[in-house]
N, C-alpha and C positions, 0 to 999 in steps of 0.2 A: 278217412271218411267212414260213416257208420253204416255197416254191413246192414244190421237189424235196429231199425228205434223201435225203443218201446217208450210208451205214454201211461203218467198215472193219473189217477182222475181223484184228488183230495178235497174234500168237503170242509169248508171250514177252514181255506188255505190262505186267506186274507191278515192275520196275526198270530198272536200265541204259540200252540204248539201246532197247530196247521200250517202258519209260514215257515218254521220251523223243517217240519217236515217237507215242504215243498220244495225250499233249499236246497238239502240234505239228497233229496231223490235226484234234485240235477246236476250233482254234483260225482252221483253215482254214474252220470249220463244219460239220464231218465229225460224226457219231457216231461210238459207237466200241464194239467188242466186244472185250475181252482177254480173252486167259488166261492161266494161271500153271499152274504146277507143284506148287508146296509154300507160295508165300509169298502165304495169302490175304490176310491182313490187308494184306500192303502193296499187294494187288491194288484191294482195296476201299475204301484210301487214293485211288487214282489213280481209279480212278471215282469217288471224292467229288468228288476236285477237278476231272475234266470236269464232272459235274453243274454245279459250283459255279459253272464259267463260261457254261454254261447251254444245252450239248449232253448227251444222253440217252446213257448208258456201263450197261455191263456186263460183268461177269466170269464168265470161266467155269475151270471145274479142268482140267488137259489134261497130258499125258505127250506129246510129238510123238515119240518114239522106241517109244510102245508102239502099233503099226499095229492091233493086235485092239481095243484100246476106242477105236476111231474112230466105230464105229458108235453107241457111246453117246454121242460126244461130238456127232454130227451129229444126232442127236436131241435133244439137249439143246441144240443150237443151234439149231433149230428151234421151239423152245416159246420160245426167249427175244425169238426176230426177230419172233414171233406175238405174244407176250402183253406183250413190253415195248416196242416197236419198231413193230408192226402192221402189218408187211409180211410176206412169206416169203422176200425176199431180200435180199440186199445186196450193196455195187460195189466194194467194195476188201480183198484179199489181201493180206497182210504175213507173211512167211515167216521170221522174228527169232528162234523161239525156239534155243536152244541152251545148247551148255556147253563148257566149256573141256578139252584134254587134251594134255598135254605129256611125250613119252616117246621116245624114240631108236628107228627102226627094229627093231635089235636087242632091243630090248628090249619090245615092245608085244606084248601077248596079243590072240591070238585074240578074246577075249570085251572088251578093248576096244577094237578093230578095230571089231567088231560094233556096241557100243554106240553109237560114234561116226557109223557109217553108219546106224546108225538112227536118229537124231538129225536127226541134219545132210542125212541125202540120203532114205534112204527114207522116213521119216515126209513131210517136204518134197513127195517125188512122190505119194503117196496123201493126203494130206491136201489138196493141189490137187485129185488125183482129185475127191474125195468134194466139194469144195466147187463143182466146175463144174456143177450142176443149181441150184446155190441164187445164185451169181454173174450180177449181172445184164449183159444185151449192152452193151457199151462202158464194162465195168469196168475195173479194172486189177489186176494180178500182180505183188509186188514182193519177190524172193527177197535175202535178206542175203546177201553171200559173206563175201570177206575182202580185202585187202591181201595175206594168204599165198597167197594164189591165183598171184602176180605174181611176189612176191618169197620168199625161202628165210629161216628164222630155225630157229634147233637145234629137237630135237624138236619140231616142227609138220606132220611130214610127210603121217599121214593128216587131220588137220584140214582141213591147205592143199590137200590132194588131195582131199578130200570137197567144198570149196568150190568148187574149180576145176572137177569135176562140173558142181555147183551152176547154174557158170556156163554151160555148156553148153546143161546143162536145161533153163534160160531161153529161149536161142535157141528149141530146136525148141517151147517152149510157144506163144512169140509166132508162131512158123509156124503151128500145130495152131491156136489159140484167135483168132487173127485174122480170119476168118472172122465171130468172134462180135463184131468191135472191141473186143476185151480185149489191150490192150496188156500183155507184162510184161517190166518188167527187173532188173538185182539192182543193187544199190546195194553196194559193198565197200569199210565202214571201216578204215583205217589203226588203228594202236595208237592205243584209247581208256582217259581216266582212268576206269576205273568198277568196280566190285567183282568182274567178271570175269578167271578166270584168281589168284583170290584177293586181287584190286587192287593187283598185281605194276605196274602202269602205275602207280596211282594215288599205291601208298603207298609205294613204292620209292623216294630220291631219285636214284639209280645209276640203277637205269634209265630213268625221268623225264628224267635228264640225256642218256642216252645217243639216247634214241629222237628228244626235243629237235635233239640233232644232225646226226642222220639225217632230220631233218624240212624241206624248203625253205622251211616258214613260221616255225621255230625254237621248235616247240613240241608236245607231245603234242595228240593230239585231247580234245576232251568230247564227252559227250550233246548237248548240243547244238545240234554242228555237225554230228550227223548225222540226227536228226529232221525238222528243215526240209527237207532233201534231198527225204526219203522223204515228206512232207506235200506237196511240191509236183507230185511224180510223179502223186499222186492228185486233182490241180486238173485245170482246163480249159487252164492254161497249159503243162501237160505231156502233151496229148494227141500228139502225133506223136511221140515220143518211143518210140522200139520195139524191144525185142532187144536194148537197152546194156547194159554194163558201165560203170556209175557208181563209180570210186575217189574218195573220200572221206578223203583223210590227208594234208592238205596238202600233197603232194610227198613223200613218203615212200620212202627209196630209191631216188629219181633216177638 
């Protein structure tokens, strides 16, 4: 029987590399909280199959780009940590969720300029906001970036700019929140096969091949090989570990 649970709270845990990772942490012995967007049923797939392995999962509905229903949704994560969980807190942040957007400089609108920093950075910064009273001391913070953070590929420029943000915001978190021993750092995958970006990696074989190339291990990434990453940041063997930039792409543009 488990002396201590601890609970992670993954954005974005409904497919990809967020079901991925939600696996991965229960398998550590982690509980787990996701959320999703739109795809509940396959939300509620992936907490079957943590229950199944016989840690406590929940899902919850969440927009990370829409900052005004945060206050619903931190209440509603509150009744769940209470009435399914029976704590009022929990130790581990996963900052995953997201979406893809591929558009030339010249060519990006305003309004998805916007959407994209709402997504990717500002929901990101107030959604830590809001979750540092319910985060317990000597938690962890673990924000996704990218690979385009590092390196340049055609239209990716606010994405990779929003990431490389991302990446910053980390530092000064781990500055601010260390006090509390909440470590945080971002972990940023390389090109992954998975239904993001329209499964341009996955289902492509042109690009498959080409990214393969471009890869030092001579192949694209999966789910995962990037879940373990982020499950073990959340262990006791990843406690010192503080303010990094984890790449995750095998060698990816070397």
């Amino acid at each position: 029987m488990d002396t201590v649970r601890k609970i992670a709270l993954v954005t974005g845990g409904s497919r990809g590399l967020g079901k991925d990772m939600a696996l991965c942490l229960a398998k550590k012995g982690i509980d787990v909280i996701l959320t999703y967007n739109s795809k509940k049923e396959e939300a509620s797939a992936v907490v079957a199959a943590i229950e199944k392995s016989g840690r406590k999962a929940a899902a919850l509905q969440l927009n990370t780009g829409d900052v005004g229903s945060f206050k619903t949704f931190f209440d509603q994560l509150k009744a769940v940590l209470q009435d399914h969980f029976g704590t009022d807190k929990f130790d581990f942040l996963i900052n995953n969720a997201g979406n893809s957007f591929n558009s030339s400089i010249a060519d990006t609108t305003e309004q998805q300029f916007d959407d994209i920093i709402n997504i990717h950075f500002k929901g990101v910064f107030f959604l830590t906001q809001g979750s540092l009273p319910l985060i317990n001391d000597g938690g962890r913070v673990i924000n996704i970036s990218s690979g385009l953070a590092r390196f340049c590929s055609p239209g990716r420029s606010v994405y990779g700019a929003t990431k490389a943000a991302i990446e910053t915001l980390s530092r000064y978190m781990a500055y601010e929140f260390g006090k509390r021993g909440i470590a945080v750092n971002t972990v940023a995958p390389g090109a992954i096969a998975t239904d993001f970006s329209g499964g341009v990696v996955r289902d492509n074989p042109e690009v498959n091949k080409h990214i393969a190339g471009i890869t030092a291990l001579g192949r694209v990434g999966l789910p995962e090989d990037i879940g373990p990453v982020v499950a073990f940041l959340c262990t006791e063997d990843g406690r010192w570990i503080n303010a990094q930039r984890i790449e995750v792409s095998g060698g990816m543009n070397l």
